[in-house]
Every structure is written in structure tokens, then in C-alpha cells.
C-alpha positions, 0 to 999 in steps of 0.5 A: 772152831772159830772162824779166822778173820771173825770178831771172836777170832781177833777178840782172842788173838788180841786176849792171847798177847793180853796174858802177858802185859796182864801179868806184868800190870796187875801187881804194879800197885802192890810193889811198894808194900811187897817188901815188907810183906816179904821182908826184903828191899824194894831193890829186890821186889822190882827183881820180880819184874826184870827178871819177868822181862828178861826170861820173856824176852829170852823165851821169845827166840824158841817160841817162835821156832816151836810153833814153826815146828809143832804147830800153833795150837799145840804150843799155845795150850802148852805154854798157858797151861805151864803159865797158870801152874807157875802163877799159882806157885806165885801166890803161894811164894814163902819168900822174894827169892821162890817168888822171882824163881816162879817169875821166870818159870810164868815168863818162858811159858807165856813167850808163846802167847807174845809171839804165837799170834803175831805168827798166826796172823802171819800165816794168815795175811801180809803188809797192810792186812797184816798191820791193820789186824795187828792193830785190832788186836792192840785194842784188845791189847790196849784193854789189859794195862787199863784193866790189870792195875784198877783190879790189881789195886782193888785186890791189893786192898781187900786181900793182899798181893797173892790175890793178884796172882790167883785171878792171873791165874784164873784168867789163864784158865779161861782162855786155855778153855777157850784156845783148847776149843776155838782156836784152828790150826793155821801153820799150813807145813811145819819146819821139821828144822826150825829147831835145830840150832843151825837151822834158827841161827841161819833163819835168825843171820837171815833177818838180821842181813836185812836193812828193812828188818833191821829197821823195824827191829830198832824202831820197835825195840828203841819204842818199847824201851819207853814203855818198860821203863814206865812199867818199872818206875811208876808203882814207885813214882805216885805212890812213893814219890807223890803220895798216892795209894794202891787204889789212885795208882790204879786209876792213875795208871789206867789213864796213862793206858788208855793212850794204849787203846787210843793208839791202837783203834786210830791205827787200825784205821790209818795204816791202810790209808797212808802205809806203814812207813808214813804212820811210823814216821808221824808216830816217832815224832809223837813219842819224841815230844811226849818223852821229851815233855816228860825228861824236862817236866821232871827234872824241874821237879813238878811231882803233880800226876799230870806231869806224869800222865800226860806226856805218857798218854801221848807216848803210848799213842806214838808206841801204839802207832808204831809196834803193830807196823813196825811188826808187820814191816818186819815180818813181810819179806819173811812169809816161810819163817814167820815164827823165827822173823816174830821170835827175834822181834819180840826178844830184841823189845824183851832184850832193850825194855828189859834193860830199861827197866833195870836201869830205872830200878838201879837208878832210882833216887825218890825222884820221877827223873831216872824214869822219865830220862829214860822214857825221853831217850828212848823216844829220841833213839825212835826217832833217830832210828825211825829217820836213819832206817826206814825209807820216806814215804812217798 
């Protein structure tokens, strides 16, 4: 087993909430050529990836609970075990509507891996500890969104979209390997009511009665917006709209997530330093500048790549800054229900990226201006809520 607090216990951690985001990310380059390879519209190939967000979003509520109940491992190695079965039936798909179906079933099973380590850690430290650990594990985080879409479009190329859900599910393989023989038991006493659906609304009301959590909750909710929004536009933006291929949306995406990882190590590095409450602040007023940058370069139709991936650079190192503190902000005054304070988080970011993403599918125009709106209003709902909710730090 490996040692909590050891280098190769946060590496995993950090590979745990990485399925996900890998998921999503690695086939971005192919949503363009999905269509016609399926006989069906872009309208419904971008379904693929809403519908993922929503089920991982609804999933997210029981996840937490589960691992309340049953323990963290035993929920872990369910979850990815169910997860690597569904990727294969994504690969073999006959058709759009087999394909989102699968596309759910891979979402509700790897809720867990979202929400289960950020429980874990949880169990393990509190406050700044428990920010700067979730930090680290952003490093690790970071790597998937940089990786997923250069292999995603490399595959893309030599063999097609299926190809990209196989090596998902290869990779799901691996680390459920690696979690079965690894990863120690960490929840000291299971909630033998954590799912009874009294139990989780009044764990849930709990939450939702604190001003503290309440402000974490929108900030880190109002963040992610921004981030599904780009997730959901931008195959279509560079390769559609400005004219690259599978393989430069790779590298042009990768670039953009590198911000990702940037975030994430400085994080890790200041939170202990000048507190949760001050890193958020700074960070909100980041992410405004990047997406109101981005809102204004797009609608006076600049359509080269930087006008693009810079400003979202910048915001996801504003997002990066924010997400981890925010998580550990809210988590703080819950150490006894951890996995419900964690469940609820993670389904409101689900819940209003999800919807942010659907939004800049049903908006699109052939133009980079329903996605970049969206990225430049979330960052201004951050802000707003970042200033509103959380107290000046002093």
C-alpha cells in the first residue's frame, strides 16, 4: 500500500481526478469529423459531451455519499471498473444515439473519481493543508487537458475516433491496477446513513445554510463555467472557424492548458503563504481580465489562435488559483460529512458548466463570440460572487 502524504500517493490522487477531464479532453479534435463519420449533425455530436457533464454532475451527489458509507477504495475500484467497461462500448458505438447513451453510463461511473479523492484528502488534513494538497494534485490534474487532446489528435489521424476511446480505456485499466493494490482505506467510520435520502438532504440543507459554503460553492461553480464553456466550443472554434486541423487543435489546446498546470504549482506554493480567502480574491480578478479580453477580442472578429489562447491561459490560471481553495474553503467546517460537502460542490460546477456548455453548442454561429461570451461572463459572475461572498482578507 502506499504511504498517505508520499509522492506516489499524491501522484495517484492527482491520476484519479485526471480520468475524467481525460475522458472528456481526448476526442475534442475528432468532434468535428464525428458527424459525418456517424451520419448525424454537429448539434448532436457536442450532445456527447453535455449529456457527459450533466450525468457526471448528477452522479456527483451520490458519489460522495457512497464513499461516506462503503468506504473510499471499495467505491474507487467500482467506479473505474464500471467506467473502462462503458469506454469500450464507446469505441464500438454503431451510431450518435449508442454513443451518448455510453456517454452517460462512463459519466455516473467515474463521479467517484472527482469526488472520492478530494474526500480522501479530506480525511486526511484540513484548511491550508488540505488547499495546498489539492494543489499538488492540480499538477497532476493539469497534465490531462495538455496531454488528452495532442494524443487524441495524433490518434485521430492514424486511426479515427474510436481509437481515442480505447486508449481511454486502457488507461482506466491501469490505474484501477494500481488503485486495487495501492491505495489504503483512509475514511476512519462509515455513515451507515449516508444514504438514506433523508440523511443526505439534511447533510446537503447543512451545507447550503452556510454563508462560508455557500460562497466557495458559487465561486468555484461561477469559475468552472468558464472552463466548460471552452471545453465545449473550442474543436469548433480552430478547426471550424479559423482553419486548423485535428493535429494543431491538439497543440493549440494543450497550450491553453498549460495555464492549467502553471496555476496549479504556483498554488501550491502561495495558498500556505497568504491564505485561501486572499489567493481566491487575486485569482477572480485574473480570470475577469482573461475573459473580458477574450469577449471583446472576439466580437471585433480577430480569428487568430492567440486571441484565443491567451487570454484563456491567463484564465486557467485564475481557475487553477481558485478551484482547489475554493474546495478546501468549503470542505473546512464539514470534517464528519466530507464526502456529502465534496458531492454537492462538485454537482453545482457539474450543474452550471454543464449548462455552459449547452449554451455555447445551442448558440454557435461559426463565429469564436458565443464561446468567448460565456467564458467573459463567467469570469465576471466569479468576480462578483468572489467579492459579495467571501470575507477580505486581512
Amino acid at each position: 500500500m502506499l504511504k498517505p502524504g508520499s509522492t506516489a500517493f499524491t501522484v495517484l490522487l492527482g491520476a484519479l481526478i485526471a480520468i475524467s477531464p481525460f475522458a472528456m479532453d481526448i476526442y475534442l479534435s475528432s468532434m468535428p469529423s464525428m458527424g459525418a463519420s456517424l451520419g448525424t449533425t454537429a448539434t448532436r455530436v457536442q450532445l456527447t459531451l453535455s449529456v457527459y457533464m450533466y450525468g457526471l454532475g448528477a452522479a456527483q451527489l451520490v458519489a460522495g455519499p457512497l464513499s461516506d458509507r462503503f468506504g473510499r477504495r471499495r467505491v474507487l475500484i467500482a467506479g473505474i471498473a464500471v467506467f473502462a467497461a462503458a469506454s469500450l462500448a464507446c469505441a464500438a458505438a454503431p451510431n450518435v444515439e449508442a454513443l451518448i447513451a455510453m456517454r452517460l453510463v462512463q459519466a455516473l461511473a467515474v463521479a467517484v473519481c472527482g469526488t472520492v479523492p478530494r474526500a480522501l484528502v479530506r480525511d486526511l488534513h484540513s484548511g491550508d493543508d488540505a488547499a495546498h494538497l489539492l494543489s499538488l494534485m492540480g499538477v497532476v490534474l493539469g497534465v490531462a487537458p495538455i496531454v488528452a487532446p495532442i494524443i487524441g489528435g495524433q490518434l485521430q489521424v492514424a486511426f479515427g475516433w474510436r481509437s481515442t476511446f480505447a486508449f481511454v480505456t486502457l488507461y482506466a485499466l491501469v490505474v484501477l491496477v494500481v488503485v486495487w493494490r495501492g491505495l489504503p482505506e483512509t475514511l476512519r467510520e462509515a455513515d451507515h446513513r449516508a444514504l438514506a435520502p433523508a440523511a443526505m438532504m439534511r447533510n446537503f440543507a447543512k451545507c447550503l445554510s452556510s454563508r462560508v459554503y455557500v460562497g466557495y460553492f458559487l465561486v468555484a461553480c461561477f469559475a468552472f463555467c468558464g472552463l466548460f464553456a471552452f471545453l465545449a466550443g473550442s474543436s469548433f472554434v480552430f478547426e471550424a472557424v479559423m482553419g486548423h486541423g485535428a493535429r494543431e487543435f491538439g497543440f493549440l489546446f494543450g497550450a491553453v492548458m498549460l495555464g492549467n498546470v502553471s496555476g496549479a504549482v504556483i498554488s501550491s506554493r502561495v495558498v500556505r503563504r497568504f491564505g485561501i480567502d486572499r489567493v481566491i480574491r487575486v485569482a477572480a480578478s485574473l480570470a475577469l481580465v482573461a475573459g473580458a479580453s477574450m469577449a471583446a477580442l472576439a466580437w471585433m472578429d480577430v480569428r487568430h489562435p492567440a486571441a484565443v489562447v491567451v487570454p484563456m491561459f491567463v484564465y486557467m490560471i485564475g481557475l487553477m488559483l481558485t478551484a482547489p481553495q475554493a474546495m478546501a474553503g468549503a470542505m473546512t467546517p464539514f470534517p464528519r460529512m466530507a464526502g456529502a460537502a465534496t458531492s454537492l460542490l462538485a454537482f453545482g460546477q457539474f450543474l452550471f458548466g454543464s449548462t455552459s456548455a449547452l449554451i455555447v453548442g445551442l448558440t454557435y454561429d461559426h463565429t469564436s463570440r458565443p464561446m468567448a461570451t460565456t467564458i467573459g461572463v463567467s469570469a465576471l459572475l466569479t468576480f462578483v460572487a468572489s467579492r459579495a461572498l467571501i470575507r477580505a482578507p486581512h
